[in-house]
C-alpha positions as CSV (number, residue, x, y, z in Angstrom):
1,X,-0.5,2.2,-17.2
2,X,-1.2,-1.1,-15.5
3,X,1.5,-2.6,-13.6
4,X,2.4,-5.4,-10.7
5,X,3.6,-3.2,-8.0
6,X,3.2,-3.6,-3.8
7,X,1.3,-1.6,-2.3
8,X,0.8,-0.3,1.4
9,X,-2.7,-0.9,2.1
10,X,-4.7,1.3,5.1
11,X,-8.2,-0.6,5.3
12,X,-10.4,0.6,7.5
13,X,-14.2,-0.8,7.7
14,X,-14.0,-3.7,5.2
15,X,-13.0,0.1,2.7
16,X,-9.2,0.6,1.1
17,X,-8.9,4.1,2.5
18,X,-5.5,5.0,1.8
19,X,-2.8,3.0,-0.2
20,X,0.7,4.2,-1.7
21,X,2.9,2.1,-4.4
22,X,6.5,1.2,-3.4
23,X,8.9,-0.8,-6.1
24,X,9.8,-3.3,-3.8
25,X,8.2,-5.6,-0.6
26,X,11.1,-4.6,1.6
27,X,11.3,-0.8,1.2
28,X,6.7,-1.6,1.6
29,X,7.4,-3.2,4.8
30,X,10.1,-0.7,6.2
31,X,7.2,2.0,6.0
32,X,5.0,0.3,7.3
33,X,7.2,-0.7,10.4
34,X,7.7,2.8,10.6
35,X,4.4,3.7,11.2
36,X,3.7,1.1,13.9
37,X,6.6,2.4,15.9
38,X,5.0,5.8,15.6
39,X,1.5,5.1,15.5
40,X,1.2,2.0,17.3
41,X,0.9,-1.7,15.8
42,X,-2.4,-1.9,14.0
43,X,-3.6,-4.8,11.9
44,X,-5.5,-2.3,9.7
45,X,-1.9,-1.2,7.3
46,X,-0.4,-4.4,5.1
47,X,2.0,-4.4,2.3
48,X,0.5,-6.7,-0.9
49,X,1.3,-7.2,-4.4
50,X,-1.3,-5.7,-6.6
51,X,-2.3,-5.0,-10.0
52,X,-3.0,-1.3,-9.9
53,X,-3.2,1.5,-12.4
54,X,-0.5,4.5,-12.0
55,X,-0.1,7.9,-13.6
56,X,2.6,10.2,-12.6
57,X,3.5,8.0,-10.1
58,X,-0.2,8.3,-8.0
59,X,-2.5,5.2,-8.2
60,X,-5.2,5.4,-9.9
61,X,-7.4,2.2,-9.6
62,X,-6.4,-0.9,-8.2
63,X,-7.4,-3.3,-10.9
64,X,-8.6,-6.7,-9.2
């Protein structure tokens, strides 16, 4: 199924290496605030409103 969902983004060399749905912006952007308290602040991880294709919860594709 294709939906509209936001998505936390981990882009790494121009490439989308990791990314993870989330129903909302601000539960998206309480993750990733999360992880730059843990981590450290990093521009690389962002929280966007995509078109993406999920099954069983898991992203598939993200449809541009």
């Amino acid at each position: 199924m294709v939906e509209l969902t936001f998505v936390l983004l981990l882009v790494m060399n121009g490439e989308k290496v990791e990314y993870t749905p989330y129903p909302s912006l601000s539960e998206c952007l309480s993750i990733r605030r999360k992880i730059h308290r843990n981590v450290g602040y990093s521009e690389k991880w962002s929280c966007k409103e995509l078109k993406v294709k999920i099954e069983d919860g898991n992203i598939l594709e993200i449809v541009e």
